[in-house]
C-alpha positions in Angstrom: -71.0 -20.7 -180.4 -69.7 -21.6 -176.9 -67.5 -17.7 -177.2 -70.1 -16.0 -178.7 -73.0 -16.8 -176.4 -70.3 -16.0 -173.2 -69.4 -12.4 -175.5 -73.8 -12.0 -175.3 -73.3 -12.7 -171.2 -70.7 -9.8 -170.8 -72.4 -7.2 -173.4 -76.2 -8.4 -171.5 -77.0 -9.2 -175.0 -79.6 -12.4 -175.7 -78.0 -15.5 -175.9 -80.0 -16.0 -179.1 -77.7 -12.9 -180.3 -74.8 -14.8 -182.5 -75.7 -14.6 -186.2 -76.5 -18.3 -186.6 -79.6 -19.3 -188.5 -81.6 -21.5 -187.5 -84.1 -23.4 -189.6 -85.7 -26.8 -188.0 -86.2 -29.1 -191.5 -81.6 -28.2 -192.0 -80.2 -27.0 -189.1 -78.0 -29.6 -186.7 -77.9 -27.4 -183.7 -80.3 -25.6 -181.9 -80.0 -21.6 -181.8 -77.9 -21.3 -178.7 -76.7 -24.1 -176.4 -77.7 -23.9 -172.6 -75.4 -21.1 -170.9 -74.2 -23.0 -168.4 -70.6 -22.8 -170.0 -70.3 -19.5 -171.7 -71.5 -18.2 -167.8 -68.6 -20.3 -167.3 -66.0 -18.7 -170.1 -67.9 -15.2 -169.7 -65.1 -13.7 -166.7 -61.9 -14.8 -169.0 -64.3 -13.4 -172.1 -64.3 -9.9 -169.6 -60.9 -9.9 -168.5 -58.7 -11.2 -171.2 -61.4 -11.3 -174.4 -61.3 -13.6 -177.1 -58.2 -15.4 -176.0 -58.6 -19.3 -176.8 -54.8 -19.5 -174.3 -56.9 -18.4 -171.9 -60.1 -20.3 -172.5 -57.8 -23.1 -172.7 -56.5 -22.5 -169.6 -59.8 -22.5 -167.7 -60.9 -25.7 -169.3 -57.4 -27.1 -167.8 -58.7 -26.5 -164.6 -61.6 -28.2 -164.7 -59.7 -30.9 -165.7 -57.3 -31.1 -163.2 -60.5 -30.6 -161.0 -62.0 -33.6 -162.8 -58.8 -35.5 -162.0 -58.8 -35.0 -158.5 -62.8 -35.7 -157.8 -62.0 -39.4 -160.1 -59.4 -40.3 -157.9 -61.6 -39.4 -154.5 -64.4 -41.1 -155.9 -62.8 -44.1 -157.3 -61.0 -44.8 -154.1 -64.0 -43.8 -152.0 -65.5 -47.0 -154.1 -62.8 -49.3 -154.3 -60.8 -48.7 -151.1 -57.9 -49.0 -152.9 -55.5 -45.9 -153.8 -53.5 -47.6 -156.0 -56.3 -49.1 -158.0 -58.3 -45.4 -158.2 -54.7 -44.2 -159.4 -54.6 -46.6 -161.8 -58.5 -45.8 -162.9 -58.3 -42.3 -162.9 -55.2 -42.0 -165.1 -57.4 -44.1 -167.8 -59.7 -41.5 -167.0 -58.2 -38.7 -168.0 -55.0 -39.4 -170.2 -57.8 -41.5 -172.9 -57.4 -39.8 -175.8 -61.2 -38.6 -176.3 -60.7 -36.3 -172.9 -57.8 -35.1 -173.9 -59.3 -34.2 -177.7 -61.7 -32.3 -175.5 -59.9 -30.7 -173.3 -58.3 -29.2 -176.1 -61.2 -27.6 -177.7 -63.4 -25.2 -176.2 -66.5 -27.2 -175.4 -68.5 -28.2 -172.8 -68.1 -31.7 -171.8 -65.1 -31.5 -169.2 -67.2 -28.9 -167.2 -70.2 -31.1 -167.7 -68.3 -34.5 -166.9 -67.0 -32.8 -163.3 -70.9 -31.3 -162.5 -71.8 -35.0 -162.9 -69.4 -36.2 -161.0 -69.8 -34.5 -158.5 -73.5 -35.2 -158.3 -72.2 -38.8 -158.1 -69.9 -38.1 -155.5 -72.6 -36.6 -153.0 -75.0 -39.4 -153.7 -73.9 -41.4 -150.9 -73.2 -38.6 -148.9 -76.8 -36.6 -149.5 -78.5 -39.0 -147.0 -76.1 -37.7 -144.2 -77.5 -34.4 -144.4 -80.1 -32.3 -146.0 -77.5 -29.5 -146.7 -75.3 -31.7 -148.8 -78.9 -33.2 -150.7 -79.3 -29.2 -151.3 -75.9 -29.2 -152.6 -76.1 -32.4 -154.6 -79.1 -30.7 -156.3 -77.5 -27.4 -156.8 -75.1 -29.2 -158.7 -77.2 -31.5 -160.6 -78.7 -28.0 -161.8 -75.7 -26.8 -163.1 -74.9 -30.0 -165.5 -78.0 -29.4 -166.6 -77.9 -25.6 -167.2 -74.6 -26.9 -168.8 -75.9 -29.8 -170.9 -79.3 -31.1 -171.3 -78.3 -34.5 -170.9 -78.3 -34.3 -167.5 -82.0 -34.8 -167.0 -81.1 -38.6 -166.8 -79.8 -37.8 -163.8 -82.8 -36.0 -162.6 -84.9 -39.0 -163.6 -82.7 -41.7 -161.9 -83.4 -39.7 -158.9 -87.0 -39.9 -159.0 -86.7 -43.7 -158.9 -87.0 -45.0 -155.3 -84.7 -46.6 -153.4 -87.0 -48.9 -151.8 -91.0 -50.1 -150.7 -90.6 -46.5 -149.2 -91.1 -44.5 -152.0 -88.9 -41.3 -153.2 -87.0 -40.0 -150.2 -87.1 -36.6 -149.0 -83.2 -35.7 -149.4 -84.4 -37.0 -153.1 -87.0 -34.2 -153.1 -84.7 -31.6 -151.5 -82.5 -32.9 -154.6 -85.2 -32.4 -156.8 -86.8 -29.2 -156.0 -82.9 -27.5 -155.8 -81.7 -28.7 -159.1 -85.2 -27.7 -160.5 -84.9 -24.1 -159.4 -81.8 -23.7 -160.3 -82.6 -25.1 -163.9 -85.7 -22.3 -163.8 -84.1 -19.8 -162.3 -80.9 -19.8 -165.1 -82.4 -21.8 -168.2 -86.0 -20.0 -168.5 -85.3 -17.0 -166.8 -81.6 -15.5 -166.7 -80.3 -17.6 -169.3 -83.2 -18.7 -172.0 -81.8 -20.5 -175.3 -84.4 -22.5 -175.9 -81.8 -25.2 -176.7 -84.6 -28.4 -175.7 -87.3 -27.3 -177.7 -84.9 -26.6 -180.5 -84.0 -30.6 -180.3 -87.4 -31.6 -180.5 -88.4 -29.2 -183.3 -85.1 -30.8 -185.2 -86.0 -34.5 -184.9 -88.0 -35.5 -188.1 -90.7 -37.2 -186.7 -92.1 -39.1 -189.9 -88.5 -40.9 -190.2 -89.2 -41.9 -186.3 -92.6 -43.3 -187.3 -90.9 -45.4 -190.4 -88.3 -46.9 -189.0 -90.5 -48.2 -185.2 -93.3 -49.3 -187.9 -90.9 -51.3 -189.6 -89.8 -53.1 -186.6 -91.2 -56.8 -186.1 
């Protein structure tokens, strides 16, 4: 899905354009996933085509990107290099990353968006630019994987008596209108509602009005 939707980027086709149907009451995935990847995987689609060496190759990167941001963040936190070392080689030589840095997916690109948003949490109260950046970021995981609207809540709960501060809202209002701007207007899949329409709603009902 992940080739054919970057193949839809290069050709300016929809990203709904790649044969799957869709049907809410059998279907385990939405029509499309968010673009946020196949943008990612859509230069090596136009330069080298459907060559999974090359995908593969990409998704290295991130990886050896994800590497490096674990180790500065992990020693950032523990003050210890040998410690972060120690961490960050758990990290990334588990056998789960390495399934999935061997197929072409989206998690190690989402894993090193979020990351990174982590990364310039402490560092978004220093300056407004980097609580721009921090948001810019933040909506790019979610462009990448809708899971990131955790984040986006987590930021909307204050820090203190104060309320929400306003590198929060910069942070806000930047990963919003990036999430607009590529989502629901560049990019649109659809992928959320698709989730929603999928969940079978009269099983939910059953099972919370069985609980005690």
């Amino acid at each position: 899905m992940y080739i054919l939707q970057a193949r839809n980027i290069v050709d300016g086709r929809s990203q709904l354009d790649t044969g799957y149907v869709y049907a809410s009451e059998t279907s385990y995935y939405p029509p499309a996933f968010p673009a946020g990847f196949p943008l990612a995987l859509s230069p090596v689609y136009k330069i080298f085509g459907n060559s999974i060496y090359h995908f593969n190759l990409l998704i290295a990167l991130m990886t050896l990107g994800l590497s490096w941001l674990s180790f500065y963040y992990f020693r950032s936190c523990l003050r210890s290099i040998s410690l972060a070392f120690a961490l960050t080689a758990v990290f990334v030589f588990n056998p789960w990353l390495i399934d999935y840095k061997s197929n072409i997916r989206s998690e190690i690109q989402f894993s090193l968006l979020c990351l990174l948003v982590l990364y310039l949490e402490e560092r978004s109260a220093q300056h407004r630019g980097i609580a721009i950046l921090q948001g810019l970021c933040l909506g790019l995981a979610w462009f990448t994987r809708e899971l990131a609207i955790a984040f986006l809540l987590a930021l909307l709960i204050p820090n203190d008596r104060s309320g929400i501060s306003p590198r929060r809202i910069w942070s806000l209002i930047s990963a919003l209108g990036v999430w607009v701007l590529f989502s629901q207007i560049l990019f649109p899949t659809h992928s959320f509602a698709s989730y929603l329409d999928m969940v079978n709603w009269g099983d939910l009902k059953r099972v919370f009005g069985s609980l005690p």
